[in-house]
C-alpha positions as CSV (number, residue, x, y, z in Angstrom):
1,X,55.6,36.4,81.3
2,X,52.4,34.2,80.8
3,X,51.3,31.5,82.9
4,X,51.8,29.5,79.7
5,X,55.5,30.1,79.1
6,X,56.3,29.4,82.6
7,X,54.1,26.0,82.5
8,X,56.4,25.3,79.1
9,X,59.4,26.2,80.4
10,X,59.2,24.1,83.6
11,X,57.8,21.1,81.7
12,X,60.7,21.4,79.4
13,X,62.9,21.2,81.9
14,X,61.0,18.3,83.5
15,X,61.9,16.1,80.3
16,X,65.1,17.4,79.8
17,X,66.3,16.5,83.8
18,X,64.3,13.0,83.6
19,X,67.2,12.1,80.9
20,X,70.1,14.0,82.4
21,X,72.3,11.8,84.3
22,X,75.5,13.8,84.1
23,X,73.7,16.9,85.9
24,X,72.1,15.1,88.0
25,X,75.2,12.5,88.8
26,X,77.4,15.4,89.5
27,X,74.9,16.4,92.2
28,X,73.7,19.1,90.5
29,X,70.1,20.4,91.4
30,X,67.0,23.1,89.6
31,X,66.2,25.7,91.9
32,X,64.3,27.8,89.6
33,X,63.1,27.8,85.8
34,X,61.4,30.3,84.0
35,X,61.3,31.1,79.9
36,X,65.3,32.1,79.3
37,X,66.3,32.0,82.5
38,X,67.2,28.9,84.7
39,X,69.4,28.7,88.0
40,X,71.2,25.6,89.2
41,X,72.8,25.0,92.0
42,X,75.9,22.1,93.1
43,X,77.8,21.7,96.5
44,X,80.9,20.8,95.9
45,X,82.3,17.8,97.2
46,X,85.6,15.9,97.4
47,X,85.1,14.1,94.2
48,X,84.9,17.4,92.4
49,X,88.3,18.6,93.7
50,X,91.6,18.8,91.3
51,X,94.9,18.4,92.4
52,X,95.2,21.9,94.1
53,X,92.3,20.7,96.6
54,X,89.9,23.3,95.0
55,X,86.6,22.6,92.6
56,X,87.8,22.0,89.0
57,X,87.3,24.4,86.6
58,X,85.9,21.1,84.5
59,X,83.1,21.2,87.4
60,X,82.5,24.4,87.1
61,X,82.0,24.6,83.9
62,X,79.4,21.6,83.8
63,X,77.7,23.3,85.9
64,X,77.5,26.7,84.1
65,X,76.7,24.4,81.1
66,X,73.8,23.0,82.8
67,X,72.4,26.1,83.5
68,X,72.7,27.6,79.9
69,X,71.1,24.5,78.7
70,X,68.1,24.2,80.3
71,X,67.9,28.3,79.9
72,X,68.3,27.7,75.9
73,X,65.6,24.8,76.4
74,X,63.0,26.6,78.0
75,X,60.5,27.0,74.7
76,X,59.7,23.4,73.9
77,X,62.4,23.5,71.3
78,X,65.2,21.0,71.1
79,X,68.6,23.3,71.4
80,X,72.3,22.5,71.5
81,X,75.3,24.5,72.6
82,X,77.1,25.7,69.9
83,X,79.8,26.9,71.8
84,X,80.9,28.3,74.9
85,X,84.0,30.6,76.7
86,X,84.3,30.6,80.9
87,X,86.2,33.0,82.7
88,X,87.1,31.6,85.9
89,X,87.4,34.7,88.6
90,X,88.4,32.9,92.0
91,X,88.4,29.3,93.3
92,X,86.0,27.0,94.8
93,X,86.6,25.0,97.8
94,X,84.8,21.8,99.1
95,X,81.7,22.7,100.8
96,X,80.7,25.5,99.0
97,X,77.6,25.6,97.2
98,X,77.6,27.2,93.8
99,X,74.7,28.3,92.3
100,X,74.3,29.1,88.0
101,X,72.5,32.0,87.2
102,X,71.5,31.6,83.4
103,X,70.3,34.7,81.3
104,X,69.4,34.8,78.1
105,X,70.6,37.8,75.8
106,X,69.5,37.3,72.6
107,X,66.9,34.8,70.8
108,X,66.9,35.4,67.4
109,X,65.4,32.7,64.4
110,X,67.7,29.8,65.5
111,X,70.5,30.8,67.9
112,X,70.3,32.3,71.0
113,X,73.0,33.8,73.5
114,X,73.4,33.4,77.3
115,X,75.2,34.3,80.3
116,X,75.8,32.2,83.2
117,X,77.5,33.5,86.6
118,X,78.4,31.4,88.5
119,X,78.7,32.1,92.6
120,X,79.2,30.6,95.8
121,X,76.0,30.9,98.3
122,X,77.4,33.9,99.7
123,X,76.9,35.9,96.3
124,X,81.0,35.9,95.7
125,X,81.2,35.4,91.9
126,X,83.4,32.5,90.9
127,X,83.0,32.4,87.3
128,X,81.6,33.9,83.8
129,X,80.6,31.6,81.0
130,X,79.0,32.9,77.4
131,X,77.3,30.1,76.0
132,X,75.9,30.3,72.3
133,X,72.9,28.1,71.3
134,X,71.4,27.0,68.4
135,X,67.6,25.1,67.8
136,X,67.5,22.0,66.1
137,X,64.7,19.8,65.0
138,X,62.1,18.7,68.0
139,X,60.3,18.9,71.1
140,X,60.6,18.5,74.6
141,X,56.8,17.2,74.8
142,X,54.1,17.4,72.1
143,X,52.1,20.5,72.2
């Protein structure tokens, strides 16, 4: 990886966090971006708890979807999720920290396919998410 794909990626993901309040309302925070590849992390808290007392999978999600987004955003290009499946493997509880590994898989013309795992601090793995992507018209920042 260059010096300026990792400059692009992180200043793509500087514009794309300056306008997102959901991640960042959630508590959701960027612990490491590079071209394709992005990890997020959120701990969870009591407002993020579902009737059972766990995280909800709603959370979860969001936060996978996070992480597959500002993966998929990493070039300068404007993306959007096409769609997306999760497989959740074991619950959350408050307190934990989760953390969103986004990978890319494929990048071909305008679409693009990711994996996101999701695990708890300790390395358990609470979730799988496939997210497809798919470029649209525009920037992040002018080139």
């Amino acid at each position: 990886m260059s010096d300026a794909a990792q400059i692009r990626a992180q200043k793509s993901a500087d514009a794309m966090w300056a306008g997102d309040a959901a991640s960042q309302n959630m508590g959701m925070r960027i612990e490491n971006i590079a071209p394709g590849k992005a990890v997020l992390s959120l701990r969870v808290q009591q407002e993020h708890s579902n009737g059972h007392g766990i995280c909800h999978g709603g959370i979860i999600f969001s936060l996978a979807d996070s992480a597959f987004a500002f993966a998929c955003n990493s070039y300068n290009e404007q993306v959007v999720g096409q769609h997306a499946t999760i497989s959740y493997i074991r619950p959350a509880k408050i307190g934990d920290t989760l953390i969103a590994t986004a990978l890319e898989l494929s990048k071909t013309g305008r679409s693009g396919i990711y994996d996101v795992t999701v695990t708890r601090k300790d390395g358990e793995t609470i979730a799988e998410f496939r997210g497809f992507s798919r470029v649209v018209p525009g920037q992040h920042f002018s080139e």
